[in-house]
BATIDO-59147 format. One record per residue (C-alpha): residue number from 1; x, y, z. Coordinates in Angstrom, 1 decimal. Layout:
REM BATIDO-59147
<pt><i>NUM</i><u>X</u><v>Y</v><w>Z</w></pt>
...
***
This chain:
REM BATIDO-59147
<pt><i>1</i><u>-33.6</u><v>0.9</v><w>-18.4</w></pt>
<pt><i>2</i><u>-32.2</u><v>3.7</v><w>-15.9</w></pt>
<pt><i>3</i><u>-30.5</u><v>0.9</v><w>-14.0</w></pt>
<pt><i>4</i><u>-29.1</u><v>-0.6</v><w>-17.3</w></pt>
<pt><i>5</i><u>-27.5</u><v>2.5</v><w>-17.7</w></pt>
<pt><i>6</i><u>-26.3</u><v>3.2</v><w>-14.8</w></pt>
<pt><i>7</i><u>-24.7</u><v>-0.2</v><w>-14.3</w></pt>
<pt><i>8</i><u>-23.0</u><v>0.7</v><w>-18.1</w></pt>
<pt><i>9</i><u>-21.7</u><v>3.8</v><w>-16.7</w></pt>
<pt><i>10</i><u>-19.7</u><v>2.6</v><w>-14.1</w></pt>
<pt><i>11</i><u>-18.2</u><v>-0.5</v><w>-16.2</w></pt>
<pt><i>12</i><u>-16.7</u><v>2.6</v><w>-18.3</w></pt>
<pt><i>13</i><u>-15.6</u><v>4.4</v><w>-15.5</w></pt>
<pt><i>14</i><u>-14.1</u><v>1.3</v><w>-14.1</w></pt>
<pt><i>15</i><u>-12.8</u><v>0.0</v><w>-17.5</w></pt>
<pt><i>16</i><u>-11.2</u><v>4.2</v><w>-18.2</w></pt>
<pt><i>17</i><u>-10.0</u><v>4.8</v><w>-14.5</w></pt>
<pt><i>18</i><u>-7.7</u><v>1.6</v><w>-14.2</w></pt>
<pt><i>19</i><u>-3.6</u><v>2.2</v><w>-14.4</w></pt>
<pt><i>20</i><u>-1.1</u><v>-0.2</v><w>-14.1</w></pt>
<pt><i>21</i><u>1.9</u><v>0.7</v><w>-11.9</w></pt>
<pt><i>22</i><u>5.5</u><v>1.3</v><w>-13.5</w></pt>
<pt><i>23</i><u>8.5</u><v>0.1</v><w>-11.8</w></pt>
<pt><i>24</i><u>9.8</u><v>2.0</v><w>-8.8</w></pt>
<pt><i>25</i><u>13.1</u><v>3.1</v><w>-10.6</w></pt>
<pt><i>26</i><u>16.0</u><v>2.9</v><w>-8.1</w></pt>
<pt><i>27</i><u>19.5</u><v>4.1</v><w>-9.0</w></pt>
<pt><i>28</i><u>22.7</u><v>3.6</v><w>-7.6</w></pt>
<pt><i>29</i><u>24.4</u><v>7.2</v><w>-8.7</w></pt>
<pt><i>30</i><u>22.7</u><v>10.7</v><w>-6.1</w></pt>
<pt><i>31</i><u>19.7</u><v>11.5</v><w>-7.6</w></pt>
<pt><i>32</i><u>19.5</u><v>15.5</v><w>-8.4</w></pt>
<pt><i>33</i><u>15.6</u><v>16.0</v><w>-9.3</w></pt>
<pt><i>34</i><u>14.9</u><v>18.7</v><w>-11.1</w></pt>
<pt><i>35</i><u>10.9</u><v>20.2</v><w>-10.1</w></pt>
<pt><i>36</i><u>9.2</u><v>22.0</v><w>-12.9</w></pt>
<pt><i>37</i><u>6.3</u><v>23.1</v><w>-10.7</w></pt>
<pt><i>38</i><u>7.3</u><v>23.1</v><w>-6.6</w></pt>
<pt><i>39</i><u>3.4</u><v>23.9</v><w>-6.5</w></pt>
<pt><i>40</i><u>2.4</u><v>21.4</v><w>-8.0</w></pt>
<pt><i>41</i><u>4.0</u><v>18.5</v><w>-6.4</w></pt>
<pt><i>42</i><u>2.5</u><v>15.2</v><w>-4.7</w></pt>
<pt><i>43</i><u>-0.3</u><v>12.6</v><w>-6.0</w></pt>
<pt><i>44</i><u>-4.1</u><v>12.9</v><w>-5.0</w></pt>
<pt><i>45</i><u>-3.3</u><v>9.5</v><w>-3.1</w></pt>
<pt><i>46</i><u>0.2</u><v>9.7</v><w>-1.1</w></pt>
<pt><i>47</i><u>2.7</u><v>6.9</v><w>-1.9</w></pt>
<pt><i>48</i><u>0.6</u><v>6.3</v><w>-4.9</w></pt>
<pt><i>49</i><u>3.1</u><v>5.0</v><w>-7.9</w></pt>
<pt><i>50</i><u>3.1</u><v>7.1</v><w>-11.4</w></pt>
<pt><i>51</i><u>1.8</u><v>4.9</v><w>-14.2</w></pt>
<pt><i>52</i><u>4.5</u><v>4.2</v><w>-16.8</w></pt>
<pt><i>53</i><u>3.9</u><v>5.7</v><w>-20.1</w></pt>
<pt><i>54</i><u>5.0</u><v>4.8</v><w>-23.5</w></pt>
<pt><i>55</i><u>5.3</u><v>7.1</v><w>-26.5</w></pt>
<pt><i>56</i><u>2.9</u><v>5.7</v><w>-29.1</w></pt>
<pt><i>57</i><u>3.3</u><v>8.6</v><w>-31.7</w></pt>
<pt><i>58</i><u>1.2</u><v>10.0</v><w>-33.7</w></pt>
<pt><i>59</i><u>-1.4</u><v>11.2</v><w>-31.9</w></pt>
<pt><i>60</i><u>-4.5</u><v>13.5</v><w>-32.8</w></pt>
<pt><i>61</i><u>-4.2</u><v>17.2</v><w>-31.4</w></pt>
<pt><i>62</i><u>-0.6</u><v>16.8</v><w>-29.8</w></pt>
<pt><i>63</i><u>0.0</u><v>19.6</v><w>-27.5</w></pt>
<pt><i>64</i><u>3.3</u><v>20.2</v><w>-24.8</w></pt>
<pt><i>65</i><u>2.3</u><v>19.5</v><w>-21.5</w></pt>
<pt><i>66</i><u>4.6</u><v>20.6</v><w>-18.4</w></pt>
<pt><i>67</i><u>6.6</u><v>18.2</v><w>-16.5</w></pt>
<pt><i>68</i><u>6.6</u><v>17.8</v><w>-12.6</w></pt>
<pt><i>69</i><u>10.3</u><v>16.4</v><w>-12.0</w></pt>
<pt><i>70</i><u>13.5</u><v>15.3</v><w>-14.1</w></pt>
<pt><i>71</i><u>15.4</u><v>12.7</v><w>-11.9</w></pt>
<pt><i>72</i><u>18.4</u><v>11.9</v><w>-13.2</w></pt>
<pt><i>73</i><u>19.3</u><v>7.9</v><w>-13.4</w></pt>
<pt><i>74</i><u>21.4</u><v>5.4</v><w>-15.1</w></pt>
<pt><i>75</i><u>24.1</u><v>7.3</v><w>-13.9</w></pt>
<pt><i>76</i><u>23.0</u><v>10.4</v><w>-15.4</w></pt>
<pt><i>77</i><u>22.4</u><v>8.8</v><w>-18.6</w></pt>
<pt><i>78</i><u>19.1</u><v>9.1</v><w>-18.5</w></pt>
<pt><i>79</i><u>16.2</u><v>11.1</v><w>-17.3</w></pt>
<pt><i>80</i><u>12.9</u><v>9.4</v><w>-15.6</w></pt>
<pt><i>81</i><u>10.2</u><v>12.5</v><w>-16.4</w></pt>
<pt><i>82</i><u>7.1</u><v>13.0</v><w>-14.1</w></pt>
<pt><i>83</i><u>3.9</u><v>14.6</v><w>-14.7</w></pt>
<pt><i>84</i><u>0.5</u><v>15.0</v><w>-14.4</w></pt>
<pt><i>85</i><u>-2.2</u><v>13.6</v><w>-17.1</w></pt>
<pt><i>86</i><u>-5.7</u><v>12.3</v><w>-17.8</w></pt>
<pt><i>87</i><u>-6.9</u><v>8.9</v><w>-18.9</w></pt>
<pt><i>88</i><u>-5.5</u><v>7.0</v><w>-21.8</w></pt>
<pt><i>89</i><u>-6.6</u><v>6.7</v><w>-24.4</w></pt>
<pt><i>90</i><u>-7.7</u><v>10.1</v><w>-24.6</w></pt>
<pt><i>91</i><u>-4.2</u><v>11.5</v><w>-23.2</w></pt>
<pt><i>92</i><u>-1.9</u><v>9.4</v><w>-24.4</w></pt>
<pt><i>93</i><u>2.1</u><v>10.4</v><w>-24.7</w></pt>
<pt><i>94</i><u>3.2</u><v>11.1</v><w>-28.5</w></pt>
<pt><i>95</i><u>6.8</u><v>11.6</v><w>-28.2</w></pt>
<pt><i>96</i><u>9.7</u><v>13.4</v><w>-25.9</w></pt>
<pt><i>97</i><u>11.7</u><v>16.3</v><w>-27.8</w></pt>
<pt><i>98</i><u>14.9</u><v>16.5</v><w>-26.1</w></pt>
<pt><i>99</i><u>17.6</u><v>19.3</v><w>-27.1</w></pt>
<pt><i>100</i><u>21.0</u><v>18.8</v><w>-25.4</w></pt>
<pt><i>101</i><u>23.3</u><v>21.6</v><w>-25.4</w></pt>
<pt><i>102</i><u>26.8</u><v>22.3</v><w>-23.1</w></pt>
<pt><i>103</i><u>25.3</u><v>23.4</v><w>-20.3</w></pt>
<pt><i>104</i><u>21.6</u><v>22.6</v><w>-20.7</w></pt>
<pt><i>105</i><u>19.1</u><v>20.0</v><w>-21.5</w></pt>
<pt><i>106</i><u>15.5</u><v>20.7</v><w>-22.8</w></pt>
<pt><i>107</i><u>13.2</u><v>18.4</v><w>-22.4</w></pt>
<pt><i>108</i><u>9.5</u><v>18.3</v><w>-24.0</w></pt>
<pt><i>109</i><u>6.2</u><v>16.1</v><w>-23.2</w></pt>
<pt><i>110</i><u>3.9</u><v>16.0</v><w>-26.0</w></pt>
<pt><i>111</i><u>0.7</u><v>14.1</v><w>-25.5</w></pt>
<pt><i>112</i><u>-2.7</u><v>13.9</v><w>-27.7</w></pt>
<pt><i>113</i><u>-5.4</u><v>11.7</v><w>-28.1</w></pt>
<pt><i>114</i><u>-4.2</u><v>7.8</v><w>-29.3</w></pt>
<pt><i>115</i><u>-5.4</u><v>8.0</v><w>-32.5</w></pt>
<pt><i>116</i><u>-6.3</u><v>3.9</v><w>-31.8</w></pt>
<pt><i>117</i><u>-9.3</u><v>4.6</v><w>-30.3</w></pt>
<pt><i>118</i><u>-10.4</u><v>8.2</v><w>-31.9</w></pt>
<pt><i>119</i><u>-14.3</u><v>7.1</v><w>-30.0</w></pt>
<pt><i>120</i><u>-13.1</u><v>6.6</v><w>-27.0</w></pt>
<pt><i>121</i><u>-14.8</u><v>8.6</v><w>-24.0</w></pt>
<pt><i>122</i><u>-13.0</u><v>9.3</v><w>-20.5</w></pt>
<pt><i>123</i><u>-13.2</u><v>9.9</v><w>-17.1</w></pt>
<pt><i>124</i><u>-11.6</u><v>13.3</v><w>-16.4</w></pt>
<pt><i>125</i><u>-9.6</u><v>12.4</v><w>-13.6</w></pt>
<pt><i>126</i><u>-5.6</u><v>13.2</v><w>-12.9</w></pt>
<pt><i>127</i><u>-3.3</u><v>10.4</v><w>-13.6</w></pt>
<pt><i>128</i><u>0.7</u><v>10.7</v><w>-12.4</w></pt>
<pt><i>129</i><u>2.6</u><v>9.7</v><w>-15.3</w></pt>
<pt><i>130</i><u>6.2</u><v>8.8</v><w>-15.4</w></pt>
<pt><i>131</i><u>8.6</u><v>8.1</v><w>-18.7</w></pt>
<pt><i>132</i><u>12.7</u><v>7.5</v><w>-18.8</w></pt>
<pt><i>133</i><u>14.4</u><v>9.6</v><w>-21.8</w></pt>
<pt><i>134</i><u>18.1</u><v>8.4</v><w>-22.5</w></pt>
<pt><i>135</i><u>20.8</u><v>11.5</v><w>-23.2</w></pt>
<pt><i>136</i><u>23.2</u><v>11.8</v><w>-26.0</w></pt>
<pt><i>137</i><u>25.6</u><v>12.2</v><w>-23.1</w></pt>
<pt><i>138</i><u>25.3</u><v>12.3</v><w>-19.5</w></pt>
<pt><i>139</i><u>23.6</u><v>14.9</v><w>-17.7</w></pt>
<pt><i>140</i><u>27.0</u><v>16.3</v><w>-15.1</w></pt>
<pt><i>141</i><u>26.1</u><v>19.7</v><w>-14.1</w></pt>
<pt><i>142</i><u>23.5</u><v>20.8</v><w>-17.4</w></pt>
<pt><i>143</i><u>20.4</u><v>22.6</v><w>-16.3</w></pt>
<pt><i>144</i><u>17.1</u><v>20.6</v><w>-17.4</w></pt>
<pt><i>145</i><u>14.6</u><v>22.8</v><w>-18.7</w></pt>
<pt><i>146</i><u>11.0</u><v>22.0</v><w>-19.4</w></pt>
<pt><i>147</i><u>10.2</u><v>22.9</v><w>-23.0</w></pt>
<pt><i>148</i><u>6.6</u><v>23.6</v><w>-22.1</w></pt>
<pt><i>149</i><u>7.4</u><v>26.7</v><w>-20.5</w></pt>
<pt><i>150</i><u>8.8</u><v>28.4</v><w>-23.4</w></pt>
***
């Protein structure tokens, strides 16, 4: 029975632990990043590609969570977000808030637990998560701020 278990264990470790790699996200215009947390920079595994998230909305408990970079692309049409996360389902991204102003851009991660798979039990491990946001208008000199700092 103890090996039964064990072997059960590590299938759901397995199973929770696996990513799939977004694309690299190359852009022909300078890229400016913007770092939320210098600190805080760098994967656990160096070279290591964020995973590409993908609002699914609605989520249970959705909270801010603080962004690592804001690199522009699509010739500052766009912004591709990094950050750091745990396992989906149980951190999944709800939504981005962005507020565009003259001369600065706030963005806002919200993530919560899918609300798909309310059972579901995870490894806590840290996950580097990526997402592109499209502006209203392109980015030129704006500031970016991270909306979970404020």
């Amino acid at each position: 029975m103890g090996k039964l278990w064990l072997v059960a264990l590590l299938l759901m470790v397995v199973a929770c632990g696996e990513t799939t790699p977004g694309p690299s996200g190359s852009s022909a215009q300078p890229s400016r990043p913007v770092s939320g947390h210098p600190s805080s920079g760098g994967s656990a595994e160096p070279g290591a590609t964020p995973s590409q998230a993908t609002p699914v909305g609605n989520t249970i408990d959705p909270h801010k969570t603080k962004w690592l970079s804001a690199e522009p692309t699509d010739g500052g049409k766009a912004l591709l977000l990094t950050w750091w996360s745990g396992v989906e389902p149980c951190t999944a991204l709800d939504r981005v808030d962005v507020s565009e102003s003259a001369d600065q851009v706030t963005v806002t991660i919200w993530e919560g637990k899918d609300r798909r798979h309310p059972d579901a039990v995870c490894i806590a491990i840290a996950i580097k998560k990526q997402t592109k946001v499209n502006l209203s208008t392109p980015l030129g000199n704006r500031k970016v701020i991270d909306g979970a700092k404020h």
